[in-house]
N, CA, C and O atoms as CSV, one atom per row, in Angstrom:
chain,resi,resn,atom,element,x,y,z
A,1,UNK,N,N,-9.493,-18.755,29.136
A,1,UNK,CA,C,-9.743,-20.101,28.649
A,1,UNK,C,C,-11.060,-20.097,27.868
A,1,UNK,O,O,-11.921,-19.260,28.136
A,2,UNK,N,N,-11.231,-20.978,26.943
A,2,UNK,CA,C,-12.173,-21.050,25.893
A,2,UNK,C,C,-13.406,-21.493,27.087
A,2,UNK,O,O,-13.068,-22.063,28.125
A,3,UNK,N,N,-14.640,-21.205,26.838
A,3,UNK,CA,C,-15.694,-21.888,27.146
A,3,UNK,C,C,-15.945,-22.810,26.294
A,3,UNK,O,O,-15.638,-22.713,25.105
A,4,UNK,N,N,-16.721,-24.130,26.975
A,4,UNK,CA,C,-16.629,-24.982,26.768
A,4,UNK,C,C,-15.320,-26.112,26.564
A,4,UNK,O,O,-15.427,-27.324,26.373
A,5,UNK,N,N,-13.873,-25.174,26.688
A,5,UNK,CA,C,-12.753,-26.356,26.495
A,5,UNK,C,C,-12.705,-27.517,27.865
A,5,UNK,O,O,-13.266,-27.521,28.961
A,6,UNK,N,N,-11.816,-28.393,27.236
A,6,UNK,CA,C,-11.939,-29.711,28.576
A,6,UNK,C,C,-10.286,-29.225,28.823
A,6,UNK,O,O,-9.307,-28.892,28.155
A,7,UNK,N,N,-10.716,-29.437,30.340
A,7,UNK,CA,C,-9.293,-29.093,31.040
A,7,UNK,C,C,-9.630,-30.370,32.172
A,7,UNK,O,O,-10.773,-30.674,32.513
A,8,UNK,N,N,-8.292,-31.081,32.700
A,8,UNK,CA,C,-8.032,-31.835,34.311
A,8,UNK,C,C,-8.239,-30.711,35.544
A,8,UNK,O,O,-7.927,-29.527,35.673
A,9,UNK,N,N,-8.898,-31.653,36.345
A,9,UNK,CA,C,-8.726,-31.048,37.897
A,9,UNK,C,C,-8.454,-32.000,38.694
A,9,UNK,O,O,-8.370,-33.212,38.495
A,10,UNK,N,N,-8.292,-31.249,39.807
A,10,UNK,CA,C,-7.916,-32.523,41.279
A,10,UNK,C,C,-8.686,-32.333,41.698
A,10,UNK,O,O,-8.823,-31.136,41.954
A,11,UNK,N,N,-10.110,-33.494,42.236
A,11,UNK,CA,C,-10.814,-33.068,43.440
A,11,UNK,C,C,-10.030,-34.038,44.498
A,11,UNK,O,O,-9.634,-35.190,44.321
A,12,UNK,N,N,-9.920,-33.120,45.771
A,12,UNK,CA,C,-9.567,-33.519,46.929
A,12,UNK,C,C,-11.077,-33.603,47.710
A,12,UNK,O,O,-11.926,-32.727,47.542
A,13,UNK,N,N,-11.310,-34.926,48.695
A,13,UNK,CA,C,-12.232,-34.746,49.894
A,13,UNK,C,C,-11.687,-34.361,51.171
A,13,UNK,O,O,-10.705,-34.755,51.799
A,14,UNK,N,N,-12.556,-33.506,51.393
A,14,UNK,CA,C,-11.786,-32.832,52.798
A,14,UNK,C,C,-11.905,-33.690,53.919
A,14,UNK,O,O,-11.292,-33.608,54.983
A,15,UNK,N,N,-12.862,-34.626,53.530
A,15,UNK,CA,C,-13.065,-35.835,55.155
A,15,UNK,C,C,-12.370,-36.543,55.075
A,15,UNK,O,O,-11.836,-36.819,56.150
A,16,UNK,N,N,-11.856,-37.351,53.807
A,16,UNK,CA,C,-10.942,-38.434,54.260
A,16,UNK,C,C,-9.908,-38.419,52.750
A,16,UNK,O,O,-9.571,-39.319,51.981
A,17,UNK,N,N,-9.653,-37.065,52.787
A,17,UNK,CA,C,-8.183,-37.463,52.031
A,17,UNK,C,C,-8.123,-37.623,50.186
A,17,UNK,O,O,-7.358,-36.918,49.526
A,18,UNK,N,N,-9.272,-38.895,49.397
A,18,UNK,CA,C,-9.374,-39.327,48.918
A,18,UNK,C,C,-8.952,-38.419,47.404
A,18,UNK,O,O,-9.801,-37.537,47.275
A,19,UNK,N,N,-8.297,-38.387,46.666
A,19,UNK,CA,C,-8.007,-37.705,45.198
A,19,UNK,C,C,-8.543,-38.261,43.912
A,19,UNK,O,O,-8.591,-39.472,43.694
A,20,UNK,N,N,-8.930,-37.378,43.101
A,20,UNK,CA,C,-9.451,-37.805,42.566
A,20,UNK,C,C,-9.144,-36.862,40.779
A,20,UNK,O,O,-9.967,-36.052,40.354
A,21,UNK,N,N,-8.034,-37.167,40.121
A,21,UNK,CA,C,-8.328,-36.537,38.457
A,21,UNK,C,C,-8.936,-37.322,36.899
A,21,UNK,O,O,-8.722,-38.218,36.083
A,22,UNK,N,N,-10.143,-35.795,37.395
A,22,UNK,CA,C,-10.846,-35.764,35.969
A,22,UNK,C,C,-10.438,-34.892,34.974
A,22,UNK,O,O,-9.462,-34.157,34.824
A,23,UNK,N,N,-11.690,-35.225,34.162
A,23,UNK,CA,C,-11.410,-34.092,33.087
A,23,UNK,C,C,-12.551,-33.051,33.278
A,23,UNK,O,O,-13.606,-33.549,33.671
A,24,UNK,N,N,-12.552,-31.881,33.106
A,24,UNK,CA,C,-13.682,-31.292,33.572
A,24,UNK,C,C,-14.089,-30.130,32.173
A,24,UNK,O,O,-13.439,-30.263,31.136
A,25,UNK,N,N,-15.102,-29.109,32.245
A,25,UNK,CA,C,-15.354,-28.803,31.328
A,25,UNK,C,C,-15.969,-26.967,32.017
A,25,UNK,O,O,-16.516,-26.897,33.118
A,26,UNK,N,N,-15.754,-25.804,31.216
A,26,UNK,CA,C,-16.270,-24.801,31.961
A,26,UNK,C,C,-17.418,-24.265,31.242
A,26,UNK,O,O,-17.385,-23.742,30.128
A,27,UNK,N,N,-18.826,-24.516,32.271
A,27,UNK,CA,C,-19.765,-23.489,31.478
A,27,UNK,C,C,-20.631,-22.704,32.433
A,27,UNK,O,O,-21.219,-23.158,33.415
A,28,UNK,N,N,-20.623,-21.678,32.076
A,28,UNK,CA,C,-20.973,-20.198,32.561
A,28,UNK,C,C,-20.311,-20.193,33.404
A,28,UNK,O,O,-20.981,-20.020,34.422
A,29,UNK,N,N,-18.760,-20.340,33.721
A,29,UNK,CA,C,-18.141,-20.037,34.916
A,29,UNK,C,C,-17.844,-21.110,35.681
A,29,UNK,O,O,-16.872,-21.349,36.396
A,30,UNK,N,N,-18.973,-21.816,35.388
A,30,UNK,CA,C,-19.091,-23.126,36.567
A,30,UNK,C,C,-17.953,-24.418,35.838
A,30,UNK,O,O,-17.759,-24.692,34.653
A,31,UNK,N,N,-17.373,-24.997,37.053
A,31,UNK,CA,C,-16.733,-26.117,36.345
A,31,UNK,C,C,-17.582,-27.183,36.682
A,31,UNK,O,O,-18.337,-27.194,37.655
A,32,UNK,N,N,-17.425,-28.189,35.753
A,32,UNK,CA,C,-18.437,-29.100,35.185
A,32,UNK,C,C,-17.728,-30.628,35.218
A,32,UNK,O,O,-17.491,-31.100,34.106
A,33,UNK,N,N,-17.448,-31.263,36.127
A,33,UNK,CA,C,-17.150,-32.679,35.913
A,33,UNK,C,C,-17.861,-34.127,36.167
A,33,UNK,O,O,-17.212,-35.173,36.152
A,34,UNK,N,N,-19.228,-34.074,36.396
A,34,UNK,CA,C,-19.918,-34.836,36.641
A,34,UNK,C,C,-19.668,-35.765,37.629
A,34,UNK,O,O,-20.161,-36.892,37.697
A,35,UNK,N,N,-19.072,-35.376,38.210
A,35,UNK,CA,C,-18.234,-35.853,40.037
A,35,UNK,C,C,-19.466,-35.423,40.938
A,35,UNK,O,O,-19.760,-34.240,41.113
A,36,UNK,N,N,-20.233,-36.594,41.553
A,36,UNK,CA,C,-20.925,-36.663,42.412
A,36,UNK,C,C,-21.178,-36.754,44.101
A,36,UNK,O,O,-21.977,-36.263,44.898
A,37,UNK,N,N,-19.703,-37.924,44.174
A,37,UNK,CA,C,-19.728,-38.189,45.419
A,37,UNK,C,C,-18.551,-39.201,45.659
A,37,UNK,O,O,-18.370,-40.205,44.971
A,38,UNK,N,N,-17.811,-38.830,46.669
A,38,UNK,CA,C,-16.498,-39.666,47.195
A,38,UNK,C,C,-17.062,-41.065,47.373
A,38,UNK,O,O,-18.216,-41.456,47.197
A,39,UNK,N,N,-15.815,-41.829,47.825
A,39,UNK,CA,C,-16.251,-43.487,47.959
A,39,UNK,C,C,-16.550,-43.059,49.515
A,39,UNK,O,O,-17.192,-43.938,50.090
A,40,UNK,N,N,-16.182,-41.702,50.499
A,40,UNK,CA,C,-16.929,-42.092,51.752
A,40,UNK,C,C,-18.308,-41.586,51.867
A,40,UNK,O,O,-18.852,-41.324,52.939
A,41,UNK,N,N,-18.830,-41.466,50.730
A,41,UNK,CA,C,-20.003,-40.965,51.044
A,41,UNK,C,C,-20.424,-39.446,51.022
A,41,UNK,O,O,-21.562,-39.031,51.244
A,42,UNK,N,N,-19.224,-38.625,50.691
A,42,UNK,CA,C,-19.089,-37.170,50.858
A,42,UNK,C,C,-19.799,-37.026,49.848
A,42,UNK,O,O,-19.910,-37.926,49.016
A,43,UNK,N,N,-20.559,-35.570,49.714
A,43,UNK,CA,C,-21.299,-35.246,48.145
A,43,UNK,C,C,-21.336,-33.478,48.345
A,43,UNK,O,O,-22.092,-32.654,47.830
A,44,UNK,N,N,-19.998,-33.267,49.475
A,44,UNK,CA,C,-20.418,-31.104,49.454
A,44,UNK,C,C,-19.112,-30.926,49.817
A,44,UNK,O,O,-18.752,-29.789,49.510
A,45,UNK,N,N,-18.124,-31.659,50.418
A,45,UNK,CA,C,-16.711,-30.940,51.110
A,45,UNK,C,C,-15.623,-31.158,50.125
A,45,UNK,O,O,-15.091,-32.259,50.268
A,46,UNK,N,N,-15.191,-30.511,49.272
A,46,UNK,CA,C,-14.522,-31.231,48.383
A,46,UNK,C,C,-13.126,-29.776,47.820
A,46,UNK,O,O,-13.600,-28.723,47.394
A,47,UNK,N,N,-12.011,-29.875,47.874
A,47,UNK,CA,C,-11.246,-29.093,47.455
A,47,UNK,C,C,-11.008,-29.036,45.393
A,47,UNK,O,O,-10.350,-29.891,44.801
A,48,UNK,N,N,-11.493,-28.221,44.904
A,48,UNK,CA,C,-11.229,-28.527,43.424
A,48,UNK,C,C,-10.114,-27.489,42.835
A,48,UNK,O,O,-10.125,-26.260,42.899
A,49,UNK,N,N,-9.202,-28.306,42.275
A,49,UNK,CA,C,-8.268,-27.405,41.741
A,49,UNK,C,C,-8.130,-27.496,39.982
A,49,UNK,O,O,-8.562,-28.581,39.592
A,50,UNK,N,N,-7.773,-26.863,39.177
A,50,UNK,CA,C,-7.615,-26.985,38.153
A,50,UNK,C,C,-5.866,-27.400,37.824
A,50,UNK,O,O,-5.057,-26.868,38.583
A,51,UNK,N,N,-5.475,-28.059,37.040
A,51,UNK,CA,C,-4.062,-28.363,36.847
A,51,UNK,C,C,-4.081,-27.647,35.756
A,51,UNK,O,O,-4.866,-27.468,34.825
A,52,UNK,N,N,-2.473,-27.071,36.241
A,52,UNK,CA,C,-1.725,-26.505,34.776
A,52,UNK,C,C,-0.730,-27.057,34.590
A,52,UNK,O,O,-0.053,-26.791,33.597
């Protein structure tokens, strides 16, 4: 995949369930969606998947 292209992911919270698709972005490896924090308050347990 290109660096820098925008691709969707799913973040899942692992405490309570909650889903969540963005659009996300890859740089140096790292994916990049400016996703901070669930509505319960979560901000570290989080399942991220990329969609194809």
């Amino acid at each position: 995949m290109a660096e820098n292209a925008r691709f969707k992911v799913t973040i899942r919270c692992k405490q309570c369930g909650e889903r969540f698709v963005l659009k996300a972005k890859r740089d140096k490896g790292r994916i990049d969606t400016g996703f901070r924090q669930c509505i319960c308050s979560n901000e570290t347990d989080f399942d991220i998947e990329p969609n194809v």
